[in-house]
PDB file of N, H, CA, C and O in Angstrom:
ATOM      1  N   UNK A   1       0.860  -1.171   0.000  1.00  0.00           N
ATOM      2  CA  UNK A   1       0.000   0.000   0.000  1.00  0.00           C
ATOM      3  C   UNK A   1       0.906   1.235   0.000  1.00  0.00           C
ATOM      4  O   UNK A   1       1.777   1.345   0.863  1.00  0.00           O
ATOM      5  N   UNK A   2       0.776   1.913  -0.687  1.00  0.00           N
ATOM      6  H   UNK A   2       0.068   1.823  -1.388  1.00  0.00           H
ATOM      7  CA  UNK A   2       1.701   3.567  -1.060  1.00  0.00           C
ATOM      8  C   UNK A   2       1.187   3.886   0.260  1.00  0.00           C
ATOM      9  O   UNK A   2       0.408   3.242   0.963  1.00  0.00           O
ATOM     10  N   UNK A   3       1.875   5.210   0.509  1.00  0.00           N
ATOM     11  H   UNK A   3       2.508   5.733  -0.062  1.00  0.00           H
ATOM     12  CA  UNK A   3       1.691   6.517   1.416  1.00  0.00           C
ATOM     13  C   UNK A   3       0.395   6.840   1.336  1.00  0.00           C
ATOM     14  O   UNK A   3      -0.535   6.330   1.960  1.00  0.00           O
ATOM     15  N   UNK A   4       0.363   7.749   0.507  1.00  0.00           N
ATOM     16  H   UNK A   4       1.119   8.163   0.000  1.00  0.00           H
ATOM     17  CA  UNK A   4      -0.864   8.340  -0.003  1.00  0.00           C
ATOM     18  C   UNK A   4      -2.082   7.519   0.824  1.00  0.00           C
ATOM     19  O   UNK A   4      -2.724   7.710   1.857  1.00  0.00           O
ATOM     20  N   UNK A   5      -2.034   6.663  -0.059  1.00  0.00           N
ATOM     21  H   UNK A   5      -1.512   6.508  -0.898  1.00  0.00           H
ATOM     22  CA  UNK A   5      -3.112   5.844   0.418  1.00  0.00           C
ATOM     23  C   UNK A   5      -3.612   5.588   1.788  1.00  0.00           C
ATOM     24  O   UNK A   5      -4.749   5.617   2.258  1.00  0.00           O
ATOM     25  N   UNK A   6      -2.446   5.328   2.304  1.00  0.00           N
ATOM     26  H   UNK A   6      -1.522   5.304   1.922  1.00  0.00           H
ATOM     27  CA  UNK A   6      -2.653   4.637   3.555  1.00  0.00           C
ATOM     28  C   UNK A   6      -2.969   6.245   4.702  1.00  0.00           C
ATOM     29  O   UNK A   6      -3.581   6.106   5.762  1.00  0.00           O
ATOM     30  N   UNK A   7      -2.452   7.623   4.254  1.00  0.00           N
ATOM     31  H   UNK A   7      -1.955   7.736   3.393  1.00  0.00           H
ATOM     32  CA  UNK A   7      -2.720   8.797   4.922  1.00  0.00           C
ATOM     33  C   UNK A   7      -3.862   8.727   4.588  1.00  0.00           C
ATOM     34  O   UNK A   7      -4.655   8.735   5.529  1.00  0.00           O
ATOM     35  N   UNK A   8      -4.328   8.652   3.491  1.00  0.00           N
ATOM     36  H   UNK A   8      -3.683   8.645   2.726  1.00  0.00           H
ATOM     37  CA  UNK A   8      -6.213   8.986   3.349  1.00  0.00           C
ATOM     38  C   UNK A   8      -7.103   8.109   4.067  1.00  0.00           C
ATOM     39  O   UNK A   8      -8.193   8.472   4.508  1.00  0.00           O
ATOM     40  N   UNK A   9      -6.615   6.925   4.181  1.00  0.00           N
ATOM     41  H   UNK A   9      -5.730   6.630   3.822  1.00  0.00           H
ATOM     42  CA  UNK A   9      -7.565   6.528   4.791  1.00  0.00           C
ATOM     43  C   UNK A   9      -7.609   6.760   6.359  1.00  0.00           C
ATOM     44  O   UNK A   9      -8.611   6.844   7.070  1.00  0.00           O
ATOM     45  N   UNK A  10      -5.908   6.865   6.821  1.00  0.00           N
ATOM     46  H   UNK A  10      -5.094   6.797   6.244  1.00  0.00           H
ATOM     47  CA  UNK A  10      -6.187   7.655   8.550  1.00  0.00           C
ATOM     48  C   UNK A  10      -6.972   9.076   8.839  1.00  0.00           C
ATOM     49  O   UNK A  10      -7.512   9.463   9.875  1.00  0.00           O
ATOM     50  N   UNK A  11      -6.819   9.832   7.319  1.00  0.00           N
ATOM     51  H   UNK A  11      -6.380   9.518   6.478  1.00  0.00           H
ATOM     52  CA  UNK A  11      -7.491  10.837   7.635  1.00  0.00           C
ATOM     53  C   UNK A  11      -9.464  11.084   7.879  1.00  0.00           C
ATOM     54  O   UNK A  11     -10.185  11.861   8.505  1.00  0.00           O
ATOM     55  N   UNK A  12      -9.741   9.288   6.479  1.00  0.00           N
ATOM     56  H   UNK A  12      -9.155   8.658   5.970  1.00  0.00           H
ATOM     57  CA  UNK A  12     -11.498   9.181   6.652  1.00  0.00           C
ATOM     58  C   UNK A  12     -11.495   8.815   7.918  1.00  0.00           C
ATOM     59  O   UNK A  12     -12.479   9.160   8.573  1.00  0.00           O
ATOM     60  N   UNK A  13     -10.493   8.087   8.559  1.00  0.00           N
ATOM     61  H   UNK A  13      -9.694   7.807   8.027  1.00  0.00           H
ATOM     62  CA  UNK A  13     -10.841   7.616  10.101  1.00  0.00           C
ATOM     63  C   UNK A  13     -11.090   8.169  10.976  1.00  0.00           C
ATOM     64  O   UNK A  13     -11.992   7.878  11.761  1.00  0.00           O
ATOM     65  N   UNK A  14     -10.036   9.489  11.079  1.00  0.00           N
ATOM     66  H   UNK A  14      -9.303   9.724  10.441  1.00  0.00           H
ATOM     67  CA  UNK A  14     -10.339  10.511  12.111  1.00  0.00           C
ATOM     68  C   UNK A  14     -11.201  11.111  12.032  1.00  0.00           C
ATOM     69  O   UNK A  14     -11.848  11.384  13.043  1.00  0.00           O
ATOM     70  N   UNK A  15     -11.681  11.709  10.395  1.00  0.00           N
ATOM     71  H   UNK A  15     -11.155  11.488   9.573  1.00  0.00           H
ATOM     72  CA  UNK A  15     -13.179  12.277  10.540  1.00  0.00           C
ATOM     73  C   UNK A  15     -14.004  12.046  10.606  1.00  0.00           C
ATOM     74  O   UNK A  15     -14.926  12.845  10.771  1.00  0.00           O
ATOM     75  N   UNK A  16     -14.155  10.458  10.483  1.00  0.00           N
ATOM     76  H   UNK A  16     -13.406   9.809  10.349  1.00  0.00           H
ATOM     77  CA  UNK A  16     -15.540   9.827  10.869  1.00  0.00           C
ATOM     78  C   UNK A  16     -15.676   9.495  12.416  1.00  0.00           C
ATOM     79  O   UNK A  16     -16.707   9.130  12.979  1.00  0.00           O
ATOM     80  N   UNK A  17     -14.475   9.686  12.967  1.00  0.00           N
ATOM     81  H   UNK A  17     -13.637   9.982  12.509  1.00  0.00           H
ATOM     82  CA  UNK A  17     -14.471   9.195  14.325  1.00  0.00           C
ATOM     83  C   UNK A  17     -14.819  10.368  15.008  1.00  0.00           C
ATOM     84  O   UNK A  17     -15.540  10.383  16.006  1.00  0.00           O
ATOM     85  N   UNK A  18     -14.264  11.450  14.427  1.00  0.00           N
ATOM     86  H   UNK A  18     -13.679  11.438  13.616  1.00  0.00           H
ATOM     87  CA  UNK A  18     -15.143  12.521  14.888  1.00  0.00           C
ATOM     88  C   UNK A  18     -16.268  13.074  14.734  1.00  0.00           C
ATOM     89  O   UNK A  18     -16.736  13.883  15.535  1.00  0.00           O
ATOM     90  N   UNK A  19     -17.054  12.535  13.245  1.00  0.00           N
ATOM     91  H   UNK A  19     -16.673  11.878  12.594  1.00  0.00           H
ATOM     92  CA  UNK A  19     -18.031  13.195  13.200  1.00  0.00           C
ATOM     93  C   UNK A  19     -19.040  12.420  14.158  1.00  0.00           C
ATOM     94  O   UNK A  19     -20.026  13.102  14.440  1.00  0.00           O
ATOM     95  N   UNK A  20     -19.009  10.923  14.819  1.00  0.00           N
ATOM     96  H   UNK A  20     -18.208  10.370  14.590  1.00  0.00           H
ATOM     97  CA  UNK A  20     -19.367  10.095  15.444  1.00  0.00           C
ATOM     98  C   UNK A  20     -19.344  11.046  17.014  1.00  0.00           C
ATOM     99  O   UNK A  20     -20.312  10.918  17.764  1.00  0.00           O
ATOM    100  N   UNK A  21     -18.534  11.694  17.293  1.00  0.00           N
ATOM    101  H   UNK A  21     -17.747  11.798  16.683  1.00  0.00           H
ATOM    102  CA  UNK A  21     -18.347  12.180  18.731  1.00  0.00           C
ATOM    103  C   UNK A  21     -18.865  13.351  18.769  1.00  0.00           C
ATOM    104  O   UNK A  21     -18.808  13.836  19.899  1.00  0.00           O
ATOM    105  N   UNK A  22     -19.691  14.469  17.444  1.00  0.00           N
ATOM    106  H   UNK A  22     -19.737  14.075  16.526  1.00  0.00           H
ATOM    107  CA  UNK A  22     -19.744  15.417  17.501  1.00  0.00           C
ATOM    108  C   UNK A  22     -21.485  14.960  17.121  1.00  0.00           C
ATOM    109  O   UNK A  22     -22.472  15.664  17.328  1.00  0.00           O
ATOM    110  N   UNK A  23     -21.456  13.793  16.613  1.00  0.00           N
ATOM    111  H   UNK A  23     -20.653  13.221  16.444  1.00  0.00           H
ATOM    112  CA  UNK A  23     -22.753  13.650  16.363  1.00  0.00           C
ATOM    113  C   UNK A  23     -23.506  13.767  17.764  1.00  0.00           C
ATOM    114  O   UNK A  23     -24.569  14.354  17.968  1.00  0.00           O
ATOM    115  N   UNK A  24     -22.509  12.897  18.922  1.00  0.00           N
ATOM    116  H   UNK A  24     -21.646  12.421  18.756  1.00  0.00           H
ATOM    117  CA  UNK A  24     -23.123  12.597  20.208  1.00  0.00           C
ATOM    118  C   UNK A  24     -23.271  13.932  20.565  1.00  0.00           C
ATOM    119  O   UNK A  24     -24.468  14.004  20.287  1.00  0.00           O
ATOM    120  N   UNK A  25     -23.039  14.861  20.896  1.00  0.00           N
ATOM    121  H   UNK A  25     -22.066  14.803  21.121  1.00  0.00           H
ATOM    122  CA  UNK A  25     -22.964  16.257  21.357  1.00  0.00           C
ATOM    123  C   UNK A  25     -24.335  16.860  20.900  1.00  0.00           C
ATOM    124  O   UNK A  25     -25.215  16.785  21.758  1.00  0.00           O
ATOM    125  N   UNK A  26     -24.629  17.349  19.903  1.00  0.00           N
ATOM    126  H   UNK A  26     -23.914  17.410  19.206  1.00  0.00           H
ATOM    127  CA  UNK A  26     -25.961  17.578  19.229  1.00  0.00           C
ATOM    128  C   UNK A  26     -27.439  16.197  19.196  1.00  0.00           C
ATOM    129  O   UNK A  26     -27.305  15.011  18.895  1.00  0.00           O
ATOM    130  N   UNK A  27     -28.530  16.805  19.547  1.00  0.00           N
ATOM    131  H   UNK A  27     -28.639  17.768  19.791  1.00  0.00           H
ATOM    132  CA  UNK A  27     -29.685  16.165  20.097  1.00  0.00           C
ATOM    133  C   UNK A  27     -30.860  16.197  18.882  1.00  0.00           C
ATOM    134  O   UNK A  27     -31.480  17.154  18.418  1.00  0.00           O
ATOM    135  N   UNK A  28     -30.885  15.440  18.712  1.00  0.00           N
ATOM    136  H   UNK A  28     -30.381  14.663  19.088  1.00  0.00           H
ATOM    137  CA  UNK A  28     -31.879  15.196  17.556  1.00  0.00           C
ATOM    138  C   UNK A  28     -31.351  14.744  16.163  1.00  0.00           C
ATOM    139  O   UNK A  28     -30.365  14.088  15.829  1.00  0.00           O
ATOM    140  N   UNK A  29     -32.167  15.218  15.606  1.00  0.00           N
ATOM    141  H   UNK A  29     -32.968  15.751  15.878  1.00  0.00           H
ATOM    142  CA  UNK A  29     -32.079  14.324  14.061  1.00  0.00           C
ATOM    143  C   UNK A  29     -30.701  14.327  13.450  1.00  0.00           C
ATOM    144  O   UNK A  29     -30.000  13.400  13.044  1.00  0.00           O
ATOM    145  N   UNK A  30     -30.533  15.469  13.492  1.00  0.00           N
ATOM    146  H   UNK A  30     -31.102  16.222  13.822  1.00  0.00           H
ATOM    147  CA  UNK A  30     -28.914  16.270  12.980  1.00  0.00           C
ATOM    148  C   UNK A  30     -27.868  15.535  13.620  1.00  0.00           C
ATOM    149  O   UNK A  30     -27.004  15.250  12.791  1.00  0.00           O
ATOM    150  N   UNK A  31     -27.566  15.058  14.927  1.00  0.00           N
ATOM    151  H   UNK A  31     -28.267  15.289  15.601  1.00  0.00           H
ATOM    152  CA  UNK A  31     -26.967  14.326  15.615  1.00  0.00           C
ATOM    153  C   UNK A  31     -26.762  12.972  15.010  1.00  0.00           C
ATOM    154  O   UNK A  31     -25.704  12.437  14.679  1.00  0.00           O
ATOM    155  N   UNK A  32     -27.979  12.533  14.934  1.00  0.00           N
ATOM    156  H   UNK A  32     -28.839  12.968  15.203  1.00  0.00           H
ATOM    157  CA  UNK A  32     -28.386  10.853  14.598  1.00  0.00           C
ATOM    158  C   UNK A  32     -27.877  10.721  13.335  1.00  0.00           C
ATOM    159  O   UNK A  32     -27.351   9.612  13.231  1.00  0.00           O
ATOM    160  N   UNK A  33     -27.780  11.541  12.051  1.00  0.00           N
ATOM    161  H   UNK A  33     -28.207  12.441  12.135  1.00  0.00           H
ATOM    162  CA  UNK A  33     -27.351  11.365  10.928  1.00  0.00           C
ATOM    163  C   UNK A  33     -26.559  11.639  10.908  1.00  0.00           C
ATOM    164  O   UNK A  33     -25.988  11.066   9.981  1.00  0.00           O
ATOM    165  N   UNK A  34     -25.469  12.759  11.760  1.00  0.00           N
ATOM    166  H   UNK A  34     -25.933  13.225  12.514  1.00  0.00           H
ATOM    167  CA  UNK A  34     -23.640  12.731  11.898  1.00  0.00           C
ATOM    168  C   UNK A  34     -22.904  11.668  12.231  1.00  0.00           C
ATOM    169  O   UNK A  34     -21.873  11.313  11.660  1.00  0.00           O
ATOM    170  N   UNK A  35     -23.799  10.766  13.835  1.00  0.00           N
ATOM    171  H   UNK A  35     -24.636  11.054  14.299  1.00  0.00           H
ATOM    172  CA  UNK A  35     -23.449   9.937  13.815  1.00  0.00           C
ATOM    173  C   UNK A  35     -23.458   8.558  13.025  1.00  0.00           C
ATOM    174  O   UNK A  35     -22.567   7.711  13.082  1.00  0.00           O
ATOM    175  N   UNK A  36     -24.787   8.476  12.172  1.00  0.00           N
ATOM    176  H   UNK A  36     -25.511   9.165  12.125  1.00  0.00           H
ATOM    177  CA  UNK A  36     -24.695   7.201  11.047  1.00  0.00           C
ATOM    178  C   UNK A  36     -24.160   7.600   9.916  1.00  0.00           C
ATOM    179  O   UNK A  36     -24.238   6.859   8.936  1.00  0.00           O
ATOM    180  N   UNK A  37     -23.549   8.782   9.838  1.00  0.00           N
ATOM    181  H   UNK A  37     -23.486   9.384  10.634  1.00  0.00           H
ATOM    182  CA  UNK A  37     -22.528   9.154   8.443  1.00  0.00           C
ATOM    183  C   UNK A  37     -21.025   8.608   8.777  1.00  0.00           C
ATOM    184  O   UNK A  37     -20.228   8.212   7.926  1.00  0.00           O
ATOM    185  N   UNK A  38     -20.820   8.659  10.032  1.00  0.00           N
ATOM    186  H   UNK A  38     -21.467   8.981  10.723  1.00  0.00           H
ATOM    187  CA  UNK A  38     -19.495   8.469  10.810  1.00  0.00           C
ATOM    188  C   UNK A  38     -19.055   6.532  11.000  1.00  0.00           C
ATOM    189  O   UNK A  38     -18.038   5.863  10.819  1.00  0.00           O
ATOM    190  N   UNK A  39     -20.730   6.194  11.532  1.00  0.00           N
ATOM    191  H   UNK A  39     -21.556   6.738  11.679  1.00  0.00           H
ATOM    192  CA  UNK A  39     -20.266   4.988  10.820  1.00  0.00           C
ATOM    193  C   UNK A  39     -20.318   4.079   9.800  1.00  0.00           C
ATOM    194  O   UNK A  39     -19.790   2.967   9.792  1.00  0.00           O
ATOM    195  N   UNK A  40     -20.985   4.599   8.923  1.00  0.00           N
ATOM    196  H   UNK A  40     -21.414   5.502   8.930  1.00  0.00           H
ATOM    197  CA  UNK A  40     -20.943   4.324   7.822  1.00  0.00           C
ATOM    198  C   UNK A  40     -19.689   4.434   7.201  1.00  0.00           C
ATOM    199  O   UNK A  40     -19.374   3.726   6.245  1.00  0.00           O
ATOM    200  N   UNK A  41     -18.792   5.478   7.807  1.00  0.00           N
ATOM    201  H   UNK A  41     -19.047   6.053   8.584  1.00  0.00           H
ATOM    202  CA  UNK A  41     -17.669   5.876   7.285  1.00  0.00           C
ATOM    203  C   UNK A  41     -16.488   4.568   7.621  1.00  0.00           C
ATOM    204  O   UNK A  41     -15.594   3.970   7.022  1.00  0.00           O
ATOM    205  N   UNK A  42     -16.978   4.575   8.647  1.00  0.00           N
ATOM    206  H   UNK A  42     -17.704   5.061   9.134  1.00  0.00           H
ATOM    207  CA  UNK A  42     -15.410   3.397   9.777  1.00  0.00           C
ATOM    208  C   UNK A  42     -16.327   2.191   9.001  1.00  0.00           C
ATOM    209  O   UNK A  42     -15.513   1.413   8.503  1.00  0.00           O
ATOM    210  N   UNK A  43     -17.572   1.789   8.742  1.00  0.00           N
ATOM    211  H   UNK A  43     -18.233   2.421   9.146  1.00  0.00           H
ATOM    212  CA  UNK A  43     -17.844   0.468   8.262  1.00  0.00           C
ATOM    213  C   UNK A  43     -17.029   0.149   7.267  1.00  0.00           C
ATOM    214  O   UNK A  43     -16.369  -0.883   7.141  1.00  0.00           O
ATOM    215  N   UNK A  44     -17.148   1.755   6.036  1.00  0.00           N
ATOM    216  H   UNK A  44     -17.685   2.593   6.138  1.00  0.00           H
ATOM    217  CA  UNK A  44     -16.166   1.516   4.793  1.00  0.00           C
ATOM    218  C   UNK A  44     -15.184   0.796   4.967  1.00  0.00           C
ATOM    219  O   UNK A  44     -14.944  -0.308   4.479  1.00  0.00           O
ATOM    220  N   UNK A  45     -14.532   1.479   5.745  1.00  0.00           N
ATOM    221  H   UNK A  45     -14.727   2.376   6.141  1.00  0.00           H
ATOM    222  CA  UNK A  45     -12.770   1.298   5.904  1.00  0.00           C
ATOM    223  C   UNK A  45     -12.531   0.018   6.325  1.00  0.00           C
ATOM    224  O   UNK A  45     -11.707  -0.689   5.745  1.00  0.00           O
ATOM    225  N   UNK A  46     -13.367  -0.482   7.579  1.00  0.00           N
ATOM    226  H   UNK A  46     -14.036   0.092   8.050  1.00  0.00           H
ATOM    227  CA  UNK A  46     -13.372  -1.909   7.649  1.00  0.00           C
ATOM    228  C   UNK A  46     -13.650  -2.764   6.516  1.00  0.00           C
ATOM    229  O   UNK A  46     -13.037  -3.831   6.556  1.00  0.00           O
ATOM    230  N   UNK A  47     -14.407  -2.589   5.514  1.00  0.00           N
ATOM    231  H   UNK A  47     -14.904  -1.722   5.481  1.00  0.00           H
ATOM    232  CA  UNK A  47     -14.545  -3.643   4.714  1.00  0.00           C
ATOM    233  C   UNK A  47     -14.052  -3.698   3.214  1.00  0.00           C
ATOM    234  O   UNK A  47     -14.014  -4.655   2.441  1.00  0.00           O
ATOM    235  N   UNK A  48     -13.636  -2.195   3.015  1.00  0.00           N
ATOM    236  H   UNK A  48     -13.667  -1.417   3.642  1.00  0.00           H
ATOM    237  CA  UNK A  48     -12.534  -1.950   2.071  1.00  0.00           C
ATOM    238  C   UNK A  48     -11.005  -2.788   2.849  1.00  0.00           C
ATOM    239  O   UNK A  48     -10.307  -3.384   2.029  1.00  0.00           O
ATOM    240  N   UNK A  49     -10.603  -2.822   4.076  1.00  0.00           N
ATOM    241  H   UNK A  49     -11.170  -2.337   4.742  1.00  0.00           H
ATOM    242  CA  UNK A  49      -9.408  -3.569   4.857  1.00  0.00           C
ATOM    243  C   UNK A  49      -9.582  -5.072   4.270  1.00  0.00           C
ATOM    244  O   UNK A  49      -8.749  -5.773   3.697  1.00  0.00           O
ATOM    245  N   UNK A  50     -10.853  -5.320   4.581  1.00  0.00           N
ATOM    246  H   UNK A  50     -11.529  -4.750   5.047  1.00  0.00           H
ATOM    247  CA  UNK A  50     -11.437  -6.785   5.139  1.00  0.00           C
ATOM    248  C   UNK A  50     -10.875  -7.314   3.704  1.00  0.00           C
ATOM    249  O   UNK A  50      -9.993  -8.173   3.698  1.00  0.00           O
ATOM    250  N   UNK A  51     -11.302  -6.887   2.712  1.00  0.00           N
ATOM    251  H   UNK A  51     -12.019  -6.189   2.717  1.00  0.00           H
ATOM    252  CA  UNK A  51     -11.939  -7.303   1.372  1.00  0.00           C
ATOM    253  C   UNK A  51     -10.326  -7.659   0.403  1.00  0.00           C
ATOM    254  O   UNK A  51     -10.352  -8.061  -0.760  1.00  0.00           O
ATOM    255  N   UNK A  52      -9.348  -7.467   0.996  1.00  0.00           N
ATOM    256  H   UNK A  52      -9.327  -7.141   1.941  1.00  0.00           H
ATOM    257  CA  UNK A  52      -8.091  -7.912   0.433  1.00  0.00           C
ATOM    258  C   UNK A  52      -7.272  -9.249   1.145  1.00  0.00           C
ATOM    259  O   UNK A  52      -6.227  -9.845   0.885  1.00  0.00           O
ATOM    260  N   UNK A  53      -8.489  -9.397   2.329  1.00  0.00           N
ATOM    261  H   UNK A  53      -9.339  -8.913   2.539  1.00  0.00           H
ATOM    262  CA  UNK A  53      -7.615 -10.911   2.755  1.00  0.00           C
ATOM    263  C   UNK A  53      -8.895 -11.964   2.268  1.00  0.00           C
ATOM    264  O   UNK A  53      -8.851 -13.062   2.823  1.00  0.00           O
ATOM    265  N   UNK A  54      -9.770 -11.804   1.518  1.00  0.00           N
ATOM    266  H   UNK A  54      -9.806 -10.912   1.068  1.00  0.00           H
ATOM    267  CA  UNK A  54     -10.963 -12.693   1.263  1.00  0.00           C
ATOM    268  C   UNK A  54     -10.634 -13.934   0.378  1.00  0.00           C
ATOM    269  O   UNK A  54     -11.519 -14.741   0.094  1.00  0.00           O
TER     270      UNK A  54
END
């Protein structure tokens, strides 16, 4: 795996990990969809990972 690569994906990590923690902070709908954007985000990454030892 190049550089590149492997920085972009620490960088979807951190922002989904944050948008997950910022989702929790805000109450209601807006919240609930930061946080299922966030994991939707870390699901990616897990199964984009997963999907090269299959």
């Amino acid at each position: 795996m190049n550089k590149a690569k492997y920085w972009f994906q620490v960088a979807v990590f951190i922002i989904c990990f944050l948008l997950i923690i910022y989702g929790q902070k805000n109450i209601g709908y807006t919240g609930l969809a930061l946080q299922l954007l966030g994991l939707v985000g870390l699901l990616s990454l897990l199964w984009r990972y997963n999907k090269n030892y299959q």
